[in-house]
N, C-alpha and C positions, 0 to 999 in steps of 0.2 A: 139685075141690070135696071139701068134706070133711062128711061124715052123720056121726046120730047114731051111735055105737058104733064108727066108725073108726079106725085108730092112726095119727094124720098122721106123716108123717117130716119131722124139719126139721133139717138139718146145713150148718153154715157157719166161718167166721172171722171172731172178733170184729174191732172195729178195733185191739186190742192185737196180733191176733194169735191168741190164746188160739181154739182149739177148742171150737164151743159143740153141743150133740148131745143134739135132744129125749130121746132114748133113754137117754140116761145121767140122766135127770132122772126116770125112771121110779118112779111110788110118791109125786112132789111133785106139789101142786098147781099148776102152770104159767099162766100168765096172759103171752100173747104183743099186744106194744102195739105197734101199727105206726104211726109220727106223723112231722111235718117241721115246722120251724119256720116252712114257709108256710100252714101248717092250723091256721088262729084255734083250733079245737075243740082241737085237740092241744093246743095250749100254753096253753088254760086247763085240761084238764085235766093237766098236767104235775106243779103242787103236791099233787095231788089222790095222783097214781099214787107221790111219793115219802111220801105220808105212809099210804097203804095196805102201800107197802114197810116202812116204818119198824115198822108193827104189826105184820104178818103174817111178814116175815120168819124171823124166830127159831120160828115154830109150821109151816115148813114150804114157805112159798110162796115160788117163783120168777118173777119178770118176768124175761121175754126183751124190750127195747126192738128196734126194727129200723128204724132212721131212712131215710125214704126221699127223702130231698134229692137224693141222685146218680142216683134211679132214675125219678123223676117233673122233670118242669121247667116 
C-alpha cells in the first residue's frame, strides 16, 4: 500500500524489452495506468489517456501503461 508522502518503487521490463525504473523518472510528473482490453472503463478511457499524452507530454509528463491481460483472466 502506498500513503501520502511515500516513494513507491516500480522497476520492470517493458514488452520491447527496454528497462522501465520509477526512479529514473524522478523530478516527472508520472501518471501510472493500469488497464486490459477486458475492462469496458479502460478502453473508453484509452482515447482519453492518448490525448492527455499528446498535451502534456512535451511539458513533462510520463504515462507508464501496465496491461494486465496476462495477469488477471
Amino acid at each position: 500500500m502506498v500513503s501520502v508522502g511515500d516513494t513507491p518503487t516500480l522497476a520492470f521490463r517493458s514488452a520491447d524489452g527496454a528497462p522501465v525504473d520509477l526512479a529514473r523518472l524522478k523530478g516527472k510528473l508520472v501518471l501510472i495506468d493500469l488497464w486490459a482490453t477486458w475492462c469496458g472503463p479502460c478502453m473508453e478511457e484509452a482515447g482519453h489517456m492518448v490525448a492527455v499524452n499528446n498535451e502534456y507530454h512535451d511539458k513533462g509528463l510520463q504515462i507508464i501503461g501496465i496491461s494486465l491481460e496476462q495477469i488477471v483472466n
